[in-house]
C-alpha positions in Angstrom: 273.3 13.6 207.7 271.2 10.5 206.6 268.6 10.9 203.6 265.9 10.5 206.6 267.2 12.8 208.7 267.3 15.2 205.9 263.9 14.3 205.2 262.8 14.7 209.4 264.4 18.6 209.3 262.5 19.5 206.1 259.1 17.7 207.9 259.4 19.2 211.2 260.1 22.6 209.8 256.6 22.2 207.8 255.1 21.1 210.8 256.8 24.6 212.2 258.2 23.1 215.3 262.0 22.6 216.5 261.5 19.3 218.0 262.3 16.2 216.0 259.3 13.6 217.2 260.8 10.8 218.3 258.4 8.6 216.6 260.1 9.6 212.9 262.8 7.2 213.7 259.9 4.4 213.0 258.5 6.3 209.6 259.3 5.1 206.7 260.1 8.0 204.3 257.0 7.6 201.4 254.6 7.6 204.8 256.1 11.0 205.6 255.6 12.0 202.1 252.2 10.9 200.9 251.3 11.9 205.3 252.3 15.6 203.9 250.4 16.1 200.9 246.7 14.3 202.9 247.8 17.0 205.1 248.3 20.0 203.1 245.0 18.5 201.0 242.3 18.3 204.1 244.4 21.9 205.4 242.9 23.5 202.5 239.4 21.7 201.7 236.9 24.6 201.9 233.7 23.7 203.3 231.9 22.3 200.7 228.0 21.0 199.7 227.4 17.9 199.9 224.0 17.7 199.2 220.8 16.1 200.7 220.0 12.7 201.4 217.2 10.3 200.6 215.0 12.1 203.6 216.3 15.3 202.4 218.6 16.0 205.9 221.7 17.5 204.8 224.7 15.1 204.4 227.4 16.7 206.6 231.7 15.3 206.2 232.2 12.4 208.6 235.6 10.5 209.1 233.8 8.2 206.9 233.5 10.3 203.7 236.6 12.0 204.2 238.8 8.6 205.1 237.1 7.2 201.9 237.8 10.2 199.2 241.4 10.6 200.5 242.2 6.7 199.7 240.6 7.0 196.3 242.5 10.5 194.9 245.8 8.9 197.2 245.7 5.7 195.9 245.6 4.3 199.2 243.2 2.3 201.8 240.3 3.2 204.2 239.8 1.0 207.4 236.5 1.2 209.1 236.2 0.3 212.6 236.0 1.9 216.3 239.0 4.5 217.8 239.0 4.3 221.6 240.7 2.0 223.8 237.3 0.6 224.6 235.9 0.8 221.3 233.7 3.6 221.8 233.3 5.5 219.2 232.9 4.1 215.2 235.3 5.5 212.8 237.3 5.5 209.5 241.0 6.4 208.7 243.6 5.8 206.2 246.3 3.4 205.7 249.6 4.1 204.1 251.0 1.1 201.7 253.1 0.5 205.6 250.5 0.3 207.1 251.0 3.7 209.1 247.5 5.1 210.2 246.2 8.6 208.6 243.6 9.7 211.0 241.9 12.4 208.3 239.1 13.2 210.9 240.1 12.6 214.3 237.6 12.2 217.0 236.9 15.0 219.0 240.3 17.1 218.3 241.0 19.9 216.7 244.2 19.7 214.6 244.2 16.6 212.2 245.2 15.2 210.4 247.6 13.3 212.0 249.8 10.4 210.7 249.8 7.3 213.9 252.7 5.1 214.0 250.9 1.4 213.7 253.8 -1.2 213.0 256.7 -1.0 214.1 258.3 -2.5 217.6 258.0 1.3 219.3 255.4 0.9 221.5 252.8 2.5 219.7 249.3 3.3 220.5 247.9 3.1 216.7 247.0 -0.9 217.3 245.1 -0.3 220.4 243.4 2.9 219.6 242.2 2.0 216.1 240.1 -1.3 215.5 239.4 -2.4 212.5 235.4 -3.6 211.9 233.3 -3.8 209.3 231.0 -1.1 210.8 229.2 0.9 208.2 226.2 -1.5 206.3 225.9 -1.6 202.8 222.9 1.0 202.5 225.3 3.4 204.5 228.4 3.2 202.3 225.9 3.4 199.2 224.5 6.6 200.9 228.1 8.4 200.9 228.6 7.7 197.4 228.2 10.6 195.6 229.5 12.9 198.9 232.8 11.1 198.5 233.0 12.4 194.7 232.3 15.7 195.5 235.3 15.9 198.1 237.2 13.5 195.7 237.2 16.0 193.1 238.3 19.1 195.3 241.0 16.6 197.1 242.2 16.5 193.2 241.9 19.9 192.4 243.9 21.1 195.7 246.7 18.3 194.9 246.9 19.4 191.9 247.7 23.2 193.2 
């Protein structure tokens, strides 16, 4: 047995399911890694205060936040743009150093995160569900500053568990 399919039992048995995707053939090994400890991070973030904002509304975790504090305690990148085959609806995910997609927050499902095959030749539906655009305007990203450091630190803490 290969080093990656070593690595596919041990992952699939996490994920508690028998059936090997067929997408892990396209993985690279430190996506599946860094993809399982985001996962076993965001599986175990309590819900937590995040404050008020300038009109005193109550600042509730978006894909944006989220997408944003998970690159920074990861060390890897956030993407901004739309998810939706006809750009419908604006988003943020994460990018492993591949380029792999880690959608922290999906849209409308239950069950993330979820790690989207973006680069190899399989044909895979990362490039045309997720669109990179500079979305979010300065003011915005400004006003999820210091919600991004609250989940930053308990992203920490949990790794650190």
């Amino acid at each position: 047995m290969t080093k990656k399919e070593e690595f596919a039992n041990i992952f699939t048995r996490r994920m508690r399911s028998n059936m090997t995707p067929y997408v892990l053939k396209y993985l690279p090994k430190e996506d599946l890694k860094v993809f399982e400890e985001v996962r076993q991070a965001i599986i175990a973030l309590p819900d937590v205060d995040l404050g008020n904002d300038e009109k005193g509304r109550q600042i509730i975790l978006s894909c944006h936040i989220l997408a944003r504090a998970v690159a920074k305690v990861f060390s890897l990148e956030y993407s901004d743009g739309y998810f939706s085959h006809d750009r419908s609806y604006q988003h943020s995910w994460v990018l492993t150093k591949n380029r792999n997609i880690i959608d922290v927050y999906p849209v409308g499902i239950v069950g993330g995160p979820f790690l989207v095959d973006a680069t190899s030749c399989y044909n895979s539906l990362g490039p045309y569900l997720y669109r990179d655009q500079d979305i979010l305007s300065a003011k915005e990203k400004k006003r999820f500053n210091a919600a991004i450091d609250i989940i930053s630190v308990e992203l920490e803490r949990l790794r650190a568990v």
